[in-house]
N, C-alpha and C positions, 0 to 999 in steps of 0.2 A: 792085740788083734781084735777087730769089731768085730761082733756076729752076723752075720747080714738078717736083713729086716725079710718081713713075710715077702712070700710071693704073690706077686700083683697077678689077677686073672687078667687075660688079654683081651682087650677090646678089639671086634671086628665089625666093621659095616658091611653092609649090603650095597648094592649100585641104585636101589629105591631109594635106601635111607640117604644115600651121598649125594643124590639129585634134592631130596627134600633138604639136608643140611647146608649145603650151598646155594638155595634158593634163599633160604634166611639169610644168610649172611651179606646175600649179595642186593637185597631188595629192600628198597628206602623206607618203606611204612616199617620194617622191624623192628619189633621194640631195642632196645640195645642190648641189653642184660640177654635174652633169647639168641642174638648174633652171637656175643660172647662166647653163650654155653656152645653154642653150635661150631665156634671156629678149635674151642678143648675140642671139642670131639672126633676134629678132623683130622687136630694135631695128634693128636694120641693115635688113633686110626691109620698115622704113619709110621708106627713104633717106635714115638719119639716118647722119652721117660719122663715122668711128672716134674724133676727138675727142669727138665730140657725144655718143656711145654710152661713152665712158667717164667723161665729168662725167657722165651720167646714172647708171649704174651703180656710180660710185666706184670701179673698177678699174680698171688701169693701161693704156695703148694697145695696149700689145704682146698682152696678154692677148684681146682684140677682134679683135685682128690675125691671130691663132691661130686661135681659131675660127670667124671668119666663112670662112678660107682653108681649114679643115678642113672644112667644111661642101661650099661649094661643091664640094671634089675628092669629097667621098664621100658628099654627103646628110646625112640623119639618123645613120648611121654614123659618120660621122666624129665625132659628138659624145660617143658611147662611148670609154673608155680603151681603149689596145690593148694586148692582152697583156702581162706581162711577161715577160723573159727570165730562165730559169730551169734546171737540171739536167736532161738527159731523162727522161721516166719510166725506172724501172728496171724496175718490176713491167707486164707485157703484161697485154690484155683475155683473152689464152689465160689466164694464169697466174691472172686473177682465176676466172673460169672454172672452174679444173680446182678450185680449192680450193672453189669453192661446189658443182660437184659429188660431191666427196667427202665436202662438211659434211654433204649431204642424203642420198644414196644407199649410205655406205660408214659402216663404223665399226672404230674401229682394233681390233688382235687382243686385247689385253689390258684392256678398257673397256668400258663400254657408249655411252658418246659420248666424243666428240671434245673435247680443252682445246685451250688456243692453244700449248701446250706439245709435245702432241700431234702437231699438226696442222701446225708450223712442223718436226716432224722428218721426217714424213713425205711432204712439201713442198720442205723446201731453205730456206721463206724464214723470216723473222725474225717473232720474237711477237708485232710491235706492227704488221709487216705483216698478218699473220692476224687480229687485232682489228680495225685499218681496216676489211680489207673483210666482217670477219662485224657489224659497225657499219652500214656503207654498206647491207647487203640485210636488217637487225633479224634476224639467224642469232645463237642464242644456245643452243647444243647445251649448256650447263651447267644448261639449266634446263628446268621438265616439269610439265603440267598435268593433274590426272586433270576427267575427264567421265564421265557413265553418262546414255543417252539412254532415256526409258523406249520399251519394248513392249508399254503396255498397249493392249489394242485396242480400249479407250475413251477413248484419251487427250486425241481431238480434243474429244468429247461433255463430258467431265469437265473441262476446261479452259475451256470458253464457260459453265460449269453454276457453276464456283468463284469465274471471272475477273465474272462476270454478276449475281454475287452483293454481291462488294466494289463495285462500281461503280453497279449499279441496284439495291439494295436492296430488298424489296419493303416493301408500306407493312403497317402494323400488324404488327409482324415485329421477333424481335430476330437481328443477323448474329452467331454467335460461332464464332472459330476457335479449334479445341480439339486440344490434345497434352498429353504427359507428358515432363517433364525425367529420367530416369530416373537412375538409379546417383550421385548427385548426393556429392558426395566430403566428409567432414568430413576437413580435413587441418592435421594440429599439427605446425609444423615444431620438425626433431629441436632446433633452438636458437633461442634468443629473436632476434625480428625487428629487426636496427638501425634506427634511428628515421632521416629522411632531414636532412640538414644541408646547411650552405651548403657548396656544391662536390663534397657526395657522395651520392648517388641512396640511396633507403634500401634494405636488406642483409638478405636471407633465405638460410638456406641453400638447396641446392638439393634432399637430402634429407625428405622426412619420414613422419609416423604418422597413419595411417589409422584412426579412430576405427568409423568405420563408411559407410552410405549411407540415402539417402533418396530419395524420387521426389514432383514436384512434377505435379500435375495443373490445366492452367491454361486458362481460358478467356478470348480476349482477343475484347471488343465491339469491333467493327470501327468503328462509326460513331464511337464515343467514344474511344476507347483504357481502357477501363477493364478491369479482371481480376479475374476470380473465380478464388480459386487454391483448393489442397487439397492436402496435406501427407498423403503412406503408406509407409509403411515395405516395401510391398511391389509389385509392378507387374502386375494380375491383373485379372481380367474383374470380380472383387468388390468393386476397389476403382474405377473404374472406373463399375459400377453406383451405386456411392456418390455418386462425383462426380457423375453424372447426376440423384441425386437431391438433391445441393446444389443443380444448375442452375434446378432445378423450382422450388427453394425461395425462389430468390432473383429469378427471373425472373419478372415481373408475370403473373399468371394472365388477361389478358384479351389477352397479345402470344403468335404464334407462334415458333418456337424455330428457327433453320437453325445446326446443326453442319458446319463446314469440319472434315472429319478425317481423319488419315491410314488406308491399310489397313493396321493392326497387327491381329494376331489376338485379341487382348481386347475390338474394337470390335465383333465381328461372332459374336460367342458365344450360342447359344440361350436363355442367361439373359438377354442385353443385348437379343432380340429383341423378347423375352417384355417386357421391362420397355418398351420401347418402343412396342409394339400395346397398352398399357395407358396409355398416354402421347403419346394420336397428335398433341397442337399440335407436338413434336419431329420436327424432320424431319434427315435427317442426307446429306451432300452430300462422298462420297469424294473425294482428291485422286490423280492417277495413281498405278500404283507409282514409285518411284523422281524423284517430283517434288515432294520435301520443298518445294523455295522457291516452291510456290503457298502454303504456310500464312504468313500474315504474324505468327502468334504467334510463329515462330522467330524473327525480327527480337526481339521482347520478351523471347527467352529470353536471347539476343545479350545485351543491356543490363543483362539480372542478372548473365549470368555474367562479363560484362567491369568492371561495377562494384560488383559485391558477391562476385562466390565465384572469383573467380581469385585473387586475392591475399589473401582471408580467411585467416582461424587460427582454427581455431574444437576444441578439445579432444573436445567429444562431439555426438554427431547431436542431442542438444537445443539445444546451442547452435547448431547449425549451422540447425537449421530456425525457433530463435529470429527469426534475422537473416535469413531470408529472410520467413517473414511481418510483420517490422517493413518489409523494405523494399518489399513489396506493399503493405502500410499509405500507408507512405508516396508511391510512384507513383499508387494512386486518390485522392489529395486531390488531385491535380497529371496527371491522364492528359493525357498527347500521341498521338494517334491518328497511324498509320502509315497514310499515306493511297500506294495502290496506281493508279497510273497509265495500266499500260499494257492496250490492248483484247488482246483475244481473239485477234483477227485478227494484228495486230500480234506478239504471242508465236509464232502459230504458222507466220507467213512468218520469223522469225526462226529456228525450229527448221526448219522444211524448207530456209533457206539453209544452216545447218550441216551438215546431211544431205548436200547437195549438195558441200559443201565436202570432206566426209568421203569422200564417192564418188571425186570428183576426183582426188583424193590417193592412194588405193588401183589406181586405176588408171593 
């Protein structure tokens, strides 16, 4: 006859601990060993025996034995790994410290910012320690963003009048935002272009010839994406007046006109006045100073200059404005409208968080 083995102390949860141990079990980010421990502890929890709990679970006695015993000495804790054993830190929370505040406040004598090269000599510690922690707090002194916030003291007005426009359109009404591409480059590289091949990107030089320039005047329909462009060899309140009168010519005479445009000084010249009090279904709707990204044509100037004239060749300003009005041609068979999302209100608690952020920091 056996003698029977020790008596097992009894596991008992709690309705806390049983919400917490069925939350693991039941939730995808769990690690899997953590479910595990947590489904032993639910089975046992049922007064089923460590036998019983291991044909049930396919895992071996001892494994049950483990943590139902870890459980009870230490709760839900116990079901966590514990630490491993490891080297001491070497680097202190002083020394993280003193390097984040010299990343921020100090700059070395011969630089204008801090490398990890830098920054590891005049430290003590190692380069890959000074990347850890300019890593750990996103400090990246090698790099640098320009901003310019406008001053104009209609900005608030002129941003509900621009933003108000893309979004609620009015009816019988056409939306166009209108700019000039200006100084627009024909450029002939000084050697012929290698063609791209399998395994080698194709091959320009990095010099080349300046044929001349042109300036594009472009009017993009907000509602449709479609563009009315215009081609001058010069950038003036006369051509300018021109383009106004293309607009005229091409825009149905029974819809009125709203112009999104920048304040350049061509737009606001006593001829352009003149021609406009002669011309009143045009109405015309400035954008801040200094707040080019309310006009969404610069998005459309984007997509010429990325897909047609950044890597062009083009020998003379004819061809150069050849291939751009084929490829205006070709974008109105096919307009994609650049639809504008954000409200009024929305932009401009964005801009007064920045403000604030900018105050913060100065002080």
């Amino acid at each position: 006859m056996s003698r029977p083995g020790p008596k097992i102390p009894p596991l008992s949860v709690t309705d806390a601990q049983r919400a917490v141990l069925e939350g693991w079990v039941r939730r995808r980010t769990t690690a899997q060993a953590l479910a595990q421990r947590s489904r032993i502890v639910l089975e046992c929890a049922e007064g089923r025996s460590i036998m019983e709990v291991s044909r049930r679970l396919q895992i071996v006695p001892d494994t049950v034995r483990t943590w139902r015993r870890r459980f009870i000495e230490r709760g839900l804790d116990g079901l966590c790994d514990d630490p491993r054993p490891g080297v001491p830190r070497k680097i202190t929370d002083a020394d993280v410290e003193r390097v984040i505040v010299k990343t921020l406040e100090e700059t070395p004598k011969n630089a204008t910012h801090w490398s990890t090269r830098s920054m590891a000599a005049a430290t003590g510690m190692s380069q890959s320690t000074i990347s850890r922690i300019w890593r750990a707090f996103a400090l990246a002194p090698h790099r640098s963003q320009t901003f310019k916030l406008s001053t104009d003291p209609l900005f608030i007005d002129k941003v509900r009048d621009v933003v108000g426009l893309y979004l609620d359109p009015p009816e019988k009404a056409l939306v166009l935002c209108v700019d000039e591409k200006s100084q627009i480059q024909a450029l002939d590289r000084s050697q012929p272009v290698l063609p791209m091949v399998p395994g080698v990107p194709e091959r320009r030089s990095h010099d080349y010839v300046r044929a001349g320039t042109t300036t594009l005047f472009a009017a993009l329909e907000v509602a449709t994406g479609k563009v009315i462009g215009s081609l001058h060899r010069r950038h003036r309140a006369a051509e300018f007046k021109k383009f106004l009168a293309k607009l005229d010519r091409e825009v149905p005479a029974d819809l009125q006109v709203h112009l999104i445009l920048d304040n350049h000084a061509t737009h606001k010249t006593p001829d352009i006045k003149r021609w406009l009090l002669a011309h009143p279904r045009f109405r015309l709707h400035f954008t801040p100073t200094s707040a080019s990204w309310l006009k969404l044509v610069e998005r459309w100037f984007a997509e010429l200059t990325q897909k047609k004239l950044k890597r062009g060749v083009h020998r003379s300003v004819q061809a150069l404005e050849r291939d751009i009005r084929a490829w205006l041609t070709d974008w109105n068979e096919h307009p994609r409208p650049f639809v504008w999302t954000k409200t009024a209100d929305e932009i401009l608690d964005k801009v007064a968080a920045y403000c604030r952020r900018i105050s913060d920091s100065d002080h």
